[in-house]
C-alpha atoms as an extended CHARMM CRD file, in Angstrom:
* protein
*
       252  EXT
         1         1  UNK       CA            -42.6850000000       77.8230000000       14.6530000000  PROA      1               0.0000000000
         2         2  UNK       CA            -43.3240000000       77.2350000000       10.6790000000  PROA      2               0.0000000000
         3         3  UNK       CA            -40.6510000000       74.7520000000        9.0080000000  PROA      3               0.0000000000
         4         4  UNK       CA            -39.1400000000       76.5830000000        5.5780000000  PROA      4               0.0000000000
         5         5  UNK       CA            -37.2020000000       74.1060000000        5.4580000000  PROA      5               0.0000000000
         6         6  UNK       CA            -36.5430000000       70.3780000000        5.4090000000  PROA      6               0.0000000000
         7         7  UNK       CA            -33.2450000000       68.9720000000        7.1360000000  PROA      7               0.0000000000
         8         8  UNK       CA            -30.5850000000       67.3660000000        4.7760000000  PROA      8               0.0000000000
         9         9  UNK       CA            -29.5880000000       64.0030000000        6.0330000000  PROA      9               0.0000000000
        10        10  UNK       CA            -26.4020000000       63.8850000000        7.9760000000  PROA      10              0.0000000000
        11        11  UNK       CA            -24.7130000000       62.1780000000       10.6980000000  PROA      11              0.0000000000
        12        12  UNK       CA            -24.5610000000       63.4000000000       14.1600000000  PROA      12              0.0000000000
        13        13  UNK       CA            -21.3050000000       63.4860000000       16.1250000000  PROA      13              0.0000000000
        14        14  UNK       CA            -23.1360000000       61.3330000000       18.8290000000  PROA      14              0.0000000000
        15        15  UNK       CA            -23.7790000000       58.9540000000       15.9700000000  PROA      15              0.0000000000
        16        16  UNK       CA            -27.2780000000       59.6940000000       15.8290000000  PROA      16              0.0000000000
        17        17  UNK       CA            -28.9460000000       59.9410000000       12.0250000000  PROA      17              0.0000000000
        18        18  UNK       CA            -31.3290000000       62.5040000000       10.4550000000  PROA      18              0.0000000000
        19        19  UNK       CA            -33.0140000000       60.7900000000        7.8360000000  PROA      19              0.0000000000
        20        20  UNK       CA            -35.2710000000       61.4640000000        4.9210000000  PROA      20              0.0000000000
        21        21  UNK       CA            -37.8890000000       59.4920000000        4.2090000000  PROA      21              0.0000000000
        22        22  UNK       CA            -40.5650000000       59.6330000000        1.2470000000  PROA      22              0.0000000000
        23        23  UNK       CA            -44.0560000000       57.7460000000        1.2140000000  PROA      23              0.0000000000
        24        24  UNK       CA            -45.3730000000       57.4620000000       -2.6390000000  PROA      24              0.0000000000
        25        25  UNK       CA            -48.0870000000       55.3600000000       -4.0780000000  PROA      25              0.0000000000
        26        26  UNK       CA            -46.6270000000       54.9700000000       -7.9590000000  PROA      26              0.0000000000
        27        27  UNK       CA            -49.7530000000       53.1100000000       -9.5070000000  PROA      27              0.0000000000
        28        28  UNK       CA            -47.6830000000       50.4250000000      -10.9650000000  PROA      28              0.0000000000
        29        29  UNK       CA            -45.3900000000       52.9510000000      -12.6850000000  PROA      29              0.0000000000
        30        30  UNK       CA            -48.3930000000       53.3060000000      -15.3950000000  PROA      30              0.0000000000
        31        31  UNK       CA            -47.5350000000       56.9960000000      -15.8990000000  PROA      31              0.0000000000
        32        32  UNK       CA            -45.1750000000       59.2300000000      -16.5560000000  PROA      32              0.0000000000
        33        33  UNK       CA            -41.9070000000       57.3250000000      -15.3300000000  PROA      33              0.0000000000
        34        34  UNK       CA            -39.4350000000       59.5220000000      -15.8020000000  PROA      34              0.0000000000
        35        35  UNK       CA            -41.3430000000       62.8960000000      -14.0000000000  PROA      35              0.0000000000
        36        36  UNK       CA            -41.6940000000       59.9220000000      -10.8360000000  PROA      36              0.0000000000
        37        37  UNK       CA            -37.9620000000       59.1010000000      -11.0740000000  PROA      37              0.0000000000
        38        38  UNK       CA            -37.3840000000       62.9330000000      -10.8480000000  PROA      38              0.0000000000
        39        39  UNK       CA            -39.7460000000       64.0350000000       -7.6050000000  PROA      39              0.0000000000
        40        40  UNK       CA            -38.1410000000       61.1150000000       -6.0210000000  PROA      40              0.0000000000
        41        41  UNK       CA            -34.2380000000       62.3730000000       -7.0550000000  PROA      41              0.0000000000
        42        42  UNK       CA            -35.7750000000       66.0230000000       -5.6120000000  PROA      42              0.0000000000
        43        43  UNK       CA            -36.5220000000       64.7370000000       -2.2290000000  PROA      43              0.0000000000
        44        44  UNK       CA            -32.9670000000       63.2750000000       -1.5570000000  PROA      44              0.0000000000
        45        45  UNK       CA            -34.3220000000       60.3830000000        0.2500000000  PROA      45              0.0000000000
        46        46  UNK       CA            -31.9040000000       57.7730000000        2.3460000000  PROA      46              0.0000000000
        47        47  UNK       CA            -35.5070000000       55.9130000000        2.4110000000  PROA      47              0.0000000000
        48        48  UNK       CA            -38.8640000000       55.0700000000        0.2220000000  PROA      48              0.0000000000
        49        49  UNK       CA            -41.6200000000       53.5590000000        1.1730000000  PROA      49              0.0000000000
        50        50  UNK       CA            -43.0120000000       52.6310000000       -2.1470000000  PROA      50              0.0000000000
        51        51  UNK       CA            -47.5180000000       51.2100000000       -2.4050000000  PROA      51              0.0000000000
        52        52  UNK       CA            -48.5440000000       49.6280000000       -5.7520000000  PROA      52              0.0000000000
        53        53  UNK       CA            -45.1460000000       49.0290000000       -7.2290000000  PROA      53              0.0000000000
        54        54  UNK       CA            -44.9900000000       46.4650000000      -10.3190000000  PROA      54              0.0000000000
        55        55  UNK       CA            -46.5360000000       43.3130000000       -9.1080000000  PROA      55              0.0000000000
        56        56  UNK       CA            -46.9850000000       41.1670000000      -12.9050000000  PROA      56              0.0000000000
        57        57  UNK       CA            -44.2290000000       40.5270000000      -15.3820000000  PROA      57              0.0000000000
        58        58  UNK       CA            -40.6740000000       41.2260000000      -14.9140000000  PROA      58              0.0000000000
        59        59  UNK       CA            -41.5750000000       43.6360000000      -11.9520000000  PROA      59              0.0000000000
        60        60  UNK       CA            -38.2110000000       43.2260000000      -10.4820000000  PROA      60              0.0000000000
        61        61  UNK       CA            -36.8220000000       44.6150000000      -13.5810000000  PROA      61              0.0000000000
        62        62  UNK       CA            -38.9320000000       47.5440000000      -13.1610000000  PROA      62              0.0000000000
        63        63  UNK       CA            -38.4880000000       47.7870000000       -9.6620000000  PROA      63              0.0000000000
        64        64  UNK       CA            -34.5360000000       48.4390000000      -10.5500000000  PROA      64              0.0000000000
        65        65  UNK       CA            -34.8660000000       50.1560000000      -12.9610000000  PROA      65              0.0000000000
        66        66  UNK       CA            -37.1040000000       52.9050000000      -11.3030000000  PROA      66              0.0000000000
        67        67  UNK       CA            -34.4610000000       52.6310000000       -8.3530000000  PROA      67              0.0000000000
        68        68  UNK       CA            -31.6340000000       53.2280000000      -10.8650000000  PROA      68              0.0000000000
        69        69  UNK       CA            -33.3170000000       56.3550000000      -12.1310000000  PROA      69              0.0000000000
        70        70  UNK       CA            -34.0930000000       57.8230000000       -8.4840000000  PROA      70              0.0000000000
        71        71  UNK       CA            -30.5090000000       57.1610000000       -7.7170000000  PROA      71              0.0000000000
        72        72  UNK       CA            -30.9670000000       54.3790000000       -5.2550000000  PROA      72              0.0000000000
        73        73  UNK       CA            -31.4960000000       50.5840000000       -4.4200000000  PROA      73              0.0000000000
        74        74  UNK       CA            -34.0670000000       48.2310000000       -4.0330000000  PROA      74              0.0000000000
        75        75  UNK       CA            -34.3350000000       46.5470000000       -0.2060000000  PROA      75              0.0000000000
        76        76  UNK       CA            -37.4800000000       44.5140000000       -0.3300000000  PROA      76              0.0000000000
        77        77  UNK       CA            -40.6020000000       44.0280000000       -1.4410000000  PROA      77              0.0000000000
        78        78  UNK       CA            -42.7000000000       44.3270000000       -4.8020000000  PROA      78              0.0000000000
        79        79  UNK       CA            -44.8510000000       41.3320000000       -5.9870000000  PROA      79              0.0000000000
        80        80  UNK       CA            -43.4010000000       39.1440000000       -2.9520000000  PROA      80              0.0000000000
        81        81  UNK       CA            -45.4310000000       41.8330000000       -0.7910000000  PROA      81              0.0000000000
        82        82  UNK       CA            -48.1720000000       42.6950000000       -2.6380000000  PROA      82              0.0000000000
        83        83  UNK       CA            -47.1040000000       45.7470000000       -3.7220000000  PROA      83              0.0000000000
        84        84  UNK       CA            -45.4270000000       47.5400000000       -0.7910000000  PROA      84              0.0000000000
        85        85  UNK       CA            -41.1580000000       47.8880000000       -1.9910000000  PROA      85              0.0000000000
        86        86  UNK       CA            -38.5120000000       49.7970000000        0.2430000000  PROA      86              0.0000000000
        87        87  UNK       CA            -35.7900000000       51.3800000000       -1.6430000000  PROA      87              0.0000000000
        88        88  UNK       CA            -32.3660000000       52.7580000000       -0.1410000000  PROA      88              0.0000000000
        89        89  UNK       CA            -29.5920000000       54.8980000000       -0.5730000000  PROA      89              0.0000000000
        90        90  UNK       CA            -25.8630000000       53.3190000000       -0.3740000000  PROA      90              0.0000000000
        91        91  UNK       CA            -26.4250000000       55.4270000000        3.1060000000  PROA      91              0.0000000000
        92        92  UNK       CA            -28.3110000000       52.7870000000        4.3430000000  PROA      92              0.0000000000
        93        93  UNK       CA            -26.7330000000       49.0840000000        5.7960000000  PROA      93              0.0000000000
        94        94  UNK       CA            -29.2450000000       46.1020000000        5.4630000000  PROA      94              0.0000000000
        95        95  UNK       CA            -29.2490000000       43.2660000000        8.5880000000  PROA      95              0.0000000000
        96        96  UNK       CA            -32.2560000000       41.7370000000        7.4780000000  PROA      96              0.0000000000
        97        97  UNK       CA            -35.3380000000       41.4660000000        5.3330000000  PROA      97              0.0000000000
        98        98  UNK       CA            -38.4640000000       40.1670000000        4.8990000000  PROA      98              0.0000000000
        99        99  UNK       CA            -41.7320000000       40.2740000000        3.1380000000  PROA      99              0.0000000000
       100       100  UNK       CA            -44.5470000000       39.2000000000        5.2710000000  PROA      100             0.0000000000
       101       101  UNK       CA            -48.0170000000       38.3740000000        2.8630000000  PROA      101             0.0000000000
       102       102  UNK       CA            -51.4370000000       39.3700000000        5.1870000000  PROA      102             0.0000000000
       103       103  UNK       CA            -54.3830000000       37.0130000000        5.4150000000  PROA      103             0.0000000000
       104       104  UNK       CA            -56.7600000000       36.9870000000        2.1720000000  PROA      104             0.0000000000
       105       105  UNK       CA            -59.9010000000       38.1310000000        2.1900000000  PROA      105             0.0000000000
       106       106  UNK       CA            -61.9570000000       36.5050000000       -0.3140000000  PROA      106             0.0000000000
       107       107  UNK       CA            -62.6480000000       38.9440000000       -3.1770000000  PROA      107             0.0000000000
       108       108  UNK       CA            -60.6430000000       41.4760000000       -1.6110000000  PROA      108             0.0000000000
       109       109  UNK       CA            -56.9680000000       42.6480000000       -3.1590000000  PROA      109             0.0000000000
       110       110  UNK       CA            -53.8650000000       40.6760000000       -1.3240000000  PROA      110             0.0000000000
       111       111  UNK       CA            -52.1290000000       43.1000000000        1.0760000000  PROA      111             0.0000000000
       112       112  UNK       CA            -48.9100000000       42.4120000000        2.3640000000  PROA      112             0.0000000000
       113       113  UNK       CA            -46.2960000000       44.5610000000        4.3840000000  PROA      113             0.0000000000
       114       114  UNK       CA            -42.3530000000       45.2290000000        2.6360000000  PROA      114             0.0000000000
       115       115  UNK       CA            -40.1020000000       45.2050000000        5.6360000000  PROA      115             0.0000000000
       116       116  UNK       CA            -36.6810000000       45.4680000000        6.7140000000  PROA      116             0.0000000000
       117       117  UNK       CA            -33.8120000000       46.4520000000        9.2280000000  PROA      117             0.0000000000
       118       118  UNK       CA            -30.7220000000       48.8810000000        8.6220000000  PROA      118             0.0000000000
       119       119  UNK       CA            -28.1510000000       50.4270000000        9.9860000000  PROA      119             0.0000000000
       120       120  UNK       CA            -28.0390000000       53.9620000000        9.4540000000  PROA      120             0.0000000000
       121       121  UNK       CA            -24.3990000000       56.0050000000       11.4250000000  PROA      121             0.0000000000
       122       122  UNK       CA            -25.4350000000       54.6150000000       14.5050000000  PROA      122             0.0000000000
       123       123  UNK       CA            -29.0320000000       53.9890000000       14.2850000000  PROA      123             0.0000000000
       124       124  UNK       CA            -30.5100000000       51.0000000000       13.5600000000  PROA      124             0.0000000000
       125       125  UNK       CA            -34.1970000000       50.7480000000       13.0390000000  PROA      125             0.0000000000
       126       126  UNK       CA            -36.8770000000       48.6880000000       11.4250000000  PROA      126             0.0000000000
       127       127  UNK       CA            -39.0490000000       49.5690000000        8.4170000000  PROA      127             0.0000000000
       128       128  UNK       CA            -42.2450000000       48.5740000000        7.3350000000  PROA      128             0.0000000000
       129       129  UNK       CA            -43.9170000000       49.5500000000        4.0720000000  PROA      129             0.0000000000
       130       130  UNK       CA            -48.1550000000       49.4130000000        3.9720000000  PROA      130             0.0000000000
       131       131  UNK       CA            -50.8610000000       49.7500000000        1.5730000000  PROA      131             0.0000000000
       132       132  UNK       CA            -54.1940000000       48.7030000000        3.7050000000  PROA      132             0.0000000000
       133       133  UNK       CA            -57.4410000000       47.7980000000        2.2230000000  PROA      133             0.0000000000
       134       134  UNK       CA            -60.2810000000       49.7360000000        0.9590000000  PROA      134             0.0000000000
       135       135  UNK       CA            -62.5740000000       47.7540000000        2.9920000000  PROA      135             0.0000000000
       136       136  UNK       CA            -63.1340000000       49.1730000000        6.9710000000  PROA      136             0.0000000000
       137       137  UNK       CA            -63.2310000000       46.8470000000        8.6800000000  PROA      137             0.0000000000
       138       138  UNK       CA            -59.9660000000       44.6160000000        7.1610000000  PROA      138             0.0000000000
       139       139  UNK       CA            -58.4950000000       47.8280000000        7.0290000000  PROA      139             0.0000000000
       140       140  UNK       CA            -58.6260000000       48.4260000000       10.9750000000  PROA      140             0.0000000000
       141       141  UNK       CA            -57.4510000000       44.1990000000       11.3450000000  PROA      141             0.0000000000
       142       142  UNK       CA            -54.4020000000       45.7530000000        8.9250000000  PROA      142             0.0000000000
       143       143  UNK       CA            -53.7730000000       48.5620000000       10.8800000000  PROA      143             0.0000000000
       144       144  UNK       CA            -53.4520000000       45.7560000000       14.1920000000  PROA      144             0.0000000000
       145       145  UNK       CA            -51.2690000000       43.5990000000       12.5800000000  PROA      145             0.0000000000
       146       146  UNK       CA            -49.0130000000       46.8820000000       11.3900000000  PROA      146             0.0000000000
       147       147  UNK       CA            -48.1660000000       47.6490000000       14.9860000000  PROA      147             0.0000000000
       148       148  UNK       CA            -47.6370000000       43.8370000000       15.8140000000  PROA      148             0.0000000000
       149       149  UNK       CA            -45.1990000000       43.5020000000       12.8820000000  PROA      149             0.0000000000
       150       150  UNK       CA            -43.4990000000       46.6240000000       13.7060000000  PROA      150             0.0000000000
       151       151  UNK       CA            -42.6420000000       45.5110000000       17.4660000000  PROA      151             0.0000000000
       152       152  UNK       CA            -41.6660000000       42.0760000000       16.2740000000  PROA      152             0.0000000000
       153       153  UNK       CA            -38.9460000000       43.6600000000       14.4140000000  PROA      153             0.0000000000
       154       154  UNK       CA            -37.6120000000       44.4270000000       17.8540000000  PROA      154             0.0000000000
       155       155  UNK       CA            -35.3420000000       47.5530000000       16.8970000000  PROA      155             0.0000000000
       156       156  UNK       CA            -34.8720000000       50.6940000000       19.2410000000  PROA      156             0.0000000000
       157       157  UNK       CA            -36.7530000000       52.1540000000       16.9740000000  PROA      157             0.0000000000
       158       158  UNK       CA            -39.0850000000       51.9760000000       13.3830000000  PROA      158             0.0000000000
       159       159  UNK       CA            -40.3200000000       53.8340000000       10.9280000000  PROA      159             0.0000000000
       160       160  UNK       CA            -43.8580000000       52.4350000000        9.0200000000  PROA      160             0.0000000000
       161       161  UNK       CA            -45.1110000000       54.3010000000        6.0040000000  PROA      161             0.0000000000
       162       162  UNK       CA            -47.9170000000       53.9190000000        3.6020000000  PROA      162             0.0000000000
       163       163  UNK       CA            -50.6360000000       54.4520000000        2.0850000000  PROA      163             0.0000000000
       164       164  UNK       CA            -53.5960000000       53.9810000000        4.8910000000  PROA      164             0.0000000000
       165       165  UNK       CA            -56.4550000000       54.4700000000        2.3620000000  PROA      165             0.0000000000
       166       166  UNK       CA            -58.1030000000       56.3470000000        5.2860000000  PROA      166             0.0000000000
       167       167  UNK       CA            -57.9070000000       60.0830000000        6.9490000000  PROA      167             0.0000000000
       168       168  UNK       CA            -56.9550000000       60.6810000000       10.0830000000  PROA      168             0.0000000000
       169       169  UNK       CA            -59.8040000000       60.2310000000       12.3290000000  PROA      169             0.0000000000
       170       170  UNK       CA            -60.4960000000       57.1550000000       10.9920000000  PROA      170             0.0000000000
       171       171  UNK       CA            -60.8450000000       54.2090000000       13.1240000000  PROA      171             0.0000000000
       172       172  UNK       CA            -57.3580000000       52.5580000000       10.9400000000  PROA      172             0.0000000000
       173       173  UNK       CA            -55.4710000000       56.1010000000       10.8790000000  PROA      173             0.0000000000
       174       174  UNK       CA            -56.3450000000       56.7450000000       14.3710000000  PROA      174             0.0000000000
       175       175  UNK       CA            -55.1490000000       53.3740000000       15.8620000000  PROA      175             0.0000000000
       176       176  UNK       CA            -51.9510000000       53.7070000000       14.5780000000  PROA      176             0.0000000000
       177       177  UNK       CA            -51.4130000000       57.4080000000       15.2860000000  PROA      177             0.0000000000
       178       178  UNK       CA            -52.1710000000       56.2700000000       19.1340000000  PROA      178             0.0000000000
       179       179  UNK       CA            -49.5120000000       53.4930000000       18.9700000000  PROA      179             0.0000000000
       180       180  UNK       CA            -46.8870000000       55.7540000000       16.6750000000  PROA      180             0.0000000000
       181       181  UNK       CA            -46.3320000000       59.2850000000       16.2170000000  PROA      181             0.0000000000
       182       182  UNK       CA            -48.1190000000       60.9390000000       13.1450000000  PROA      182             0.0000000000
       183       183  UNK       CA            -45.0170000000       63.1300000000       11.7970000000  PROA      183             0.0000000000
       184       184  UNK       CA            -47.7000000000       65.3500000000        9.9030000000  PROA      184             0.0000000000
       185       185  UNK       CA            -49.4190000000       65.8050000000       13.2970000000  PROA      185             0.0000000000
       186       186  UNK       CA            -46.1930000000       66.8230000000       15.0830000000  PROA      186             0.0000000000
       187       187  UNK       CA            -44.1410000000       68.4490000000       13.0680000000  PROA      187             0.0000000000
       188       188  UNK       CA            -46.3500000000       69.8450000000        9.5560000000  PROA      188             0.0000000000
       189       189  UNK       CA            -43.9650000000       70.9070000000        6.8780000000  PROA      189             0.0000000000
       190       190  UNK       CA            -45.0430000000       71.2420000000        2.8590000000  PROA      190             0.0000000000
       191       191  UNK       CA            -48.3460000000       70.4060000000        1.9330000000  PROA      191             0.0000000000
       192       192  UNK       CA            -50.9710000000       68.3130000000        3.8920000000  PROA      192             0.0000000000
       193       193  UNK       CA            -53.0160000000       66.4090000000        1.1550000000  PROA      193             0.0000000000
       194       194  UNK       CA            -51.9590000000       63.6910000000       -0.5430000000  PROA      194             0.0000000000
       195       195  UNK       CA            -54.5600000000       62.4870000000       -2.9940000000  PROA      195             0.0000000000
       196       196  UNK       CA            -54.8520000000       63.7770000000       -6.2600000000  PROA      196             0.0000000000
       197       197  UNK       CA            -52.5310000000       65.9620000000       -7.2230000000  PROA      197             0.0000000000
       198       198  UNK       CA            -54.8650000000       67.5090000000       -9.7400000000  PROA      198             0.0000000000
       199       199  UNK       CA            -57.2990000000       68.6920000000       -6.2490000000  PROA      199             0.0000000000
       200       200  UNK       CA            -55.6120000000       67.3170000000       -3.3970000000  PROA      200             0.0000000000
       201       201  UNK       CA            -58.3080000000       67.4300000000       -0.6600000000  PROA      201             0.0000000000
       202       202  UNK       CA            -57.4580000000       63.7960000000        1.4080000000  PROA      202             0.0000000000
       203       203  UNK       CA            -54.5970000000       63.0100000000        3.1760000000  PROA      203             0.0000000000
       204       204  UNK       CA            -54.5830000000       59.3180000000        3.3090000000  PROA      204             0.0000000000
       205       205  UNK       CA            -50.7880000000       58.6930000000        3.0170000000  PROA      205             0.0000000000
       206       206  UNK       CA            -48.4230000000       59.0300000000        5.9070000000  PROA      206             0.0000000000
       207       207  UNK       CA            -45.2970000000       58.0800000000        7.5330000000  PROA      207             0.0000000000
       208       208  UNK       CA            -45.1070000000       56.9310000000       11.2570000000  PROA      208             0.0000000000
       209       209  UNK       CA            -42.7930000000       56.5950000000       13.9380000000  PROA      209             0.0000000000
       210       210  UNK       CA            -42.1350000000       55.4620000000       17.3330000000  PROA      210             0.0000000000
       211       211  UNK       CA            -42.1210000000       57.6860000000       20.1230000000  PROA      211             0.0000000000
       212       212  UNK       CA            -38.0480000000       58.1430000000       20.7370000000  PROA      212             0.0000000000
       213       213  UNK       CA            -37.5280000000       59.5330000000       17.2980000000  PROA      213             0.0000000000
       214       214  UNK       CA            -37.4200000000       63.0540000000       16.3740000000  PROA      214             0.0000000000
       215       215  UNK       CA            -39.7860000000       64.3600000000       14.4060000000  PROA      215             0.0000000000
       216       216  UNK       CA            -38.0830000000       67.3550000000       12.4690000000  PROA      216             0.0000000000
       217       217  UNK       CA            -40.6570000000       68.0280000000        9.4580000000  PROA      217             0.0000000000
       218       218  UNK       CA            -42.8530000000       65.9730000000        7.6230000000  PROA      218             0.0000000000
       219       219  UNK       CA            -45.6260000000       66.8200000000        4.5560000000  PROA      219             0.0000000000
       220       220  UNK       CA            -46.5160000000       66.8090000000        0.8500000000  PROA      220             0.0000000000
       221       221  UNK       CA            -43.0520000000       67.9770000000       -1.2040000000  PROA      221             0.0000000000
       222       222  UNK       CA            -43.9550000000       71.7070000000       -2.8440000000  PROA      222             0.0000000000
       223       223  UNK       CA            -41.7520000000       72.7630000000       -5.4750000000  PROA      223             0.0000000000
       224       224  UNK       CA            -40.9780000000       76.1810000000       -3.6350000000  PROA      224             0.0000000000
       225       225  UNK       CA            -40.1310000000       73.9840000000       -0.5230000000  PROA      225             0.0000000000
       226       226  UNK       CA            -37.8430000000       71.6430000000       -2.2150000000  PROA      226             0.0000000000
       227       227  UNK       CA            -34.9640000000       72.7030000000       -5.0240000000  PROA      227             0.0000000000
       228       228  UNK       CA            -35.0210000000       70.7870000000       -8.3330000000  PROA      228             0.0000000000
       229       229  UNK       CA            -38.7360000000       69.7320000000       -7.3080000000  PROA      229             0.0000000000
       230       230  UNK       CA            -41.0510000000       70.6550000000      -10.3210000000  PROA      230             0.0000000000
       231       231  UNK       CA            -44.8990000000       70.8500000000      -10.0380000000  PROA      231             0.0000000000
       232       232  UNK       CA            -45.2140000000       69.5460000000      -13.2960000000  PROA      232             0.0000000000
       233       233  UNK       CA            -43.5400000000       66.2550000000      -12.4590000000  PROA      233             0.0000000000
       234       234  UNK       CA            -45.6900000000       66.1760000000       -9.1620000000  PROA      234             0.0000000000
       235       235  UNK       CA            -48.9490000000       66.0740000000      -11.4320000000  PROA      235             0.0000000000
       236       236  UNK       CA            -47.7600000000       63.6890000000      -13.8830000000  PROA      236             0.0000000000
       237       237  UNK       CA            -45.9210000000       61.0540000000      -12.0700000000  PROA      237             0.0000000000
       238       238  UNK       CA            -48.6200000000       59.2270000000      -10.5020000000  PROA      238             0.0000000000
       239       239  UNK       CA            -52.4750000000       59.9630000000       -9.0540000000  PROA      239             0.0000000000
       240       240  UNK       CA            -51.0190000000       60.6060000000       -5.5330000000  PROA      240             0.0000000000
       241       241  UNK       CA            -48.4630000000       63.1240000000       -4.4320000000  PROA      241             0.0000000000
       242       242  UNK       CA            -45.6730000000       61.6940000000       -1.7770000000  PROA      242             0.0000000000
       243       243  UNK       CA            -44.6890000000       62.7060000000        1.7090000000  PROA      243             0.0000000000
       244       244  UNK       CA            -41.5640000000       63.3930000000        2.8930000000  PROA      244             0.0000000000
       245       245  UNK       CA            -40.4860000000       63.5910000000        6.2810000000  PROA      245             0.0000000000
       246       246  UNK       CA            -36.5060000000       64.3650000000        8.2420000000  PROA      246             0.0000000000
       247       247  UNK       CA            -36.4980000000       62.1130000000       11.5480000000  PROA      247             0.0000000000
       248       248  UNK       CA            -33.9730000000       62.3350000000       14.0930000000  PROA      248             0.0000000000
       249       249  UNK       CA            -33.1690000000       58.6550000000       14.7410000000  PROA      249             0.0000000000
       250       250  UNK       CA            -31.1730000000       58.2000000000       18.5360000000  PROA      250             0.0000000000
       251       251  UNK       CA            -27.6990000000       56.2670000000       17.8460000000  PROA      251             0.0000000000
       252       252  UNK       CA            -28.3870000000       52.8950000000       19.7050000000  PROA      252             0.0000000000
């Protein structure tokens, strides 16, 4: 059956927590910063898995102050992980953190994965943030060391989210859609493509998760979908359009 609409988060009486999450590539914050600081306050997220945040000078103070203006908090990440940065809401509880740089490539970009564990009600689950490489073949070594990462974590259960610079199908996309679920693939809600927002025709940003959590919606943001959302905003923030997704996460 169609989703209309996207869960709120909320806190089970068993303890267990529905959670939004967003995926958004923000090209360094290089355009409009406001309209991105606005279609991230219109999702409600509890959790944002940010690619290509500001790596060069003073990016922590851009870092917080884009999390000021979307109403949150920075967890990890930024220039420490190539680019990759989880942000929070107070909903969230942080155990632990760490940014983890990947192996270089020579002449390739640094890639690196932002990752964390929090307690949210009474789920606790590991995050990992991604932006994999334009290149195949480092892309798919990426993709291995994703789901390696994510089990070392060793949560009940994790949520990884990214841009995969791939579509599904792809040798990357598809090896981590067989070791996580897809939420787009389970549960499509909103839109479907990604990248750009002026013609979206690829999706190539996603957000995964392991098998015991509930997918309850997942897709590209639409401004009929989502209150306060403007299309406008979507268009102007950045050149990729985010994906949101409501997971059901078990209360350990």
């Amino acid at each position: 059956m169609p989703i209309t609409e996207l869960p709120n988060s909320r806190t089970e009486p068993d303890g267990s927590a529905v959670v939004r999450v967003l995926s958004y590539n923000i090209r360094s914050m290089r355009d409009d910063e406001d309209a991105l600081a606005r279609v991230i306050r219109a999702c409600a997220p509890d959790l944002v898995f940010v690619q290509e945040a500001p790596r060069f000078f003073r990016w922590r103070k851009h870092a917080a102050r884009l999390a000021a203006k979307s109403e949150l908090v920075t967890l990890s990440g930024g220039a420490t992980a190539a680019g990759p940065l989880l942000m929070c809401s107070l909903r969230a509880t942080v155990e632990r953190t760490e940014d983890v740089l990947l192996p270089l490539t020579p002449g390739l970009h640094r890639r690196g994965f932002a990752t964390a564990v929090v307690r949210i009600g009474g789920a606790r689950l590991g995050l990992l943030g991604c932006h994999l490489s334009l290149q195949a073949r480092e892309r798919y070594d990426q993709a291995g060391m994703l789901l390696d990462r994510l089990a070392a974590l060793d949560t009940p259960h994790a949520i990884a989210a990214g841009d995969i610079n791939e579509q599904p199908g792809g040798r990357s996309f598809q090896r981590l859609a067989d070791g996580l679920q897809d939420c787009w693939a389970v549960r499509p809600w909103g839109g479907e493509h990604t990248w750009n927002p002026a013609d979206p025709h690829k999706r190539i940003d996603a957000v995964f998760a392991t098998k015991g959590i509930e997918v309850l919606g997942c897709g590209v943001p639409r401004p009929r979908d989502v209150p306060g959302l403007d299309g406008a905003d979507l268009r102007a923030a950045t050149d990729h359009l985010p994906v949101l997704a409501a997971l059901r996460v078990p209360a350990n």
